[in-house]
DORO-844578 format. One record per residue (C-alpha): residue in three letters; z, y, x. Coordinates in steps of 0.2 Angstrom, whole numbers. Each point is the difference from the previous one (the first is absolute). Example, Ala and Ser with C-alpha at 12.3 -4.5 7.8 and 13.67 -1.06 7.14 Angstrom:
<rs>
R  type      z      y      x
R   ALA     39    -22     62
R   SER     -3     17      6
</rs>
This chain:
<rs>
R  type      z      y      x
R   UNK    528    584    531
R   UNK     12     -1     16
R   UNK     -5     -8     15
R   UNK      3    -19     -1
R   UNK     11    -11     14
R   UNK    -10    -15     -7
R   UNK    -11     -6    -14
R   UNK      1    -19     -4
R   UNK    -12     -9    -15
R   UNK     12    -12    -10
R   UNK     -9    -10    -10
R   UNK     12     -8    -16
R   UNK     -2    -14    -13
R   UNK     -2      7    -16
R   UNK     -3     19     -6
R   UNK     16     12      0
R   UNK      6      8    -14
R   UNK      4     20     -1
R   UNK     18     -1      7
R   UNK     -5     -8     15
R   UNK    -15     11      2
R   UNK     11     16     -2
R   UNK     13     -7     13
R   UNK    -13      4     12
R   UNK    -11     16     -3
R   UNK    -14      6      8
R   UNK     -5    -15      5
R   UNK    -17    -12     -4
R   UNK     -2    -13    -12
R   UNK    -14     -9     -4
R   UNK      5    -16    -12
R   UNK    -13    -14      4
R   UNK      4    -16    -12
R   UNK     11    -10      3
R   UNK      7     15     14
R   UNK      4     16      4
R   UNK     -6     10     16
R   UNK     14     12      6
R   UNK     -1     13     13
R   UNK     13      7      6
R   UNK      2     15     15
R   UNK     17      1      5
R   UNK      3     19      5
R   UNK      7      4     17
R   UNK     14      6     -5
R   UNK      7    -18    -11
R   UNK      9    -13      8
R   UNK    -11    -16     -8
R   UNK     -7    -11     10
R   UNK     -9    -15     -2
R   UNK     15    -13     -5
R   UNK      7     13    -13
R   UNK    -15      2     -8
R   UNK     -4    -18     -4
R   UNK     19     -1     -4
R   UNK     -4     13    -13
R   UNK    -15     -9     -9
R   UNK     12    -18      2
R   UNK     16      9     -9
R   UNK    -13      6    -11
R   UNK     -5    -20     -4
R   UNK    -17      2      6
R   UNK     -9    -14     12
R   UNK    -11     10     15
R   UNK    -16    -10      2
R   UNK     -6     11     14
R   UNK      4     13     11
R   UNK    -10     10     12
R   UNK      4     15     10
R   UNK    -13     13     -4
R   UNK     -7     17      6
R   UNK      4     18    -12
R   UNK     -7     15      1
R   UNK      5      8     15
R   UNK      5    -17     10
R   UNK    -10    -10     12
R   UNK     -2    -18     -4
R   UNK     16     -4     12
R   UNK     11      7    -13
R   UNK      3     20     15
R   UNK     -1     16    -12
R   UNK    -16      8      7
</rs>
């Protein structure tokens, strides 16, 4: 896997079926009813940032519940590429 710029935890109301699942591979899920856990790195050399990725799961008509910034492999907990 690349280096990430950032990693983020979404956490979505209701599971996600196989399109939306496929829309963003090498990426975690973990479906905890009635949500889905979704972490996504962003690697180094996208151009996503926060606002586009919740813009992503909204056009996709999903409600975020929670979000928290979290730490990858290879990233301190401030989100800097170690």
């Amino acid at each position: 896997m690349r280096p990430a710029k950032a990693a983020y935890e979404f956490t979505v109301v209701g599971p996600l079926g196989p399109v939306l699942r496929a829309a963003f591979p090498e990426q975690h899920f973990a479906a905890i009813e009635p949500c889905t856990v979704i972490r996504v790195r962003v690697p180094a050399g996208r151009d996503l940032d926060l606002v586009d990725l919740v813009g992503l799961f909204e056009s996709a008509g999903l409600v975020v519940q929670d979000l928290f910034r979290s730490s990858g492999p290879g990233q301190t907990q401030d989100g800097a590429v170690e």
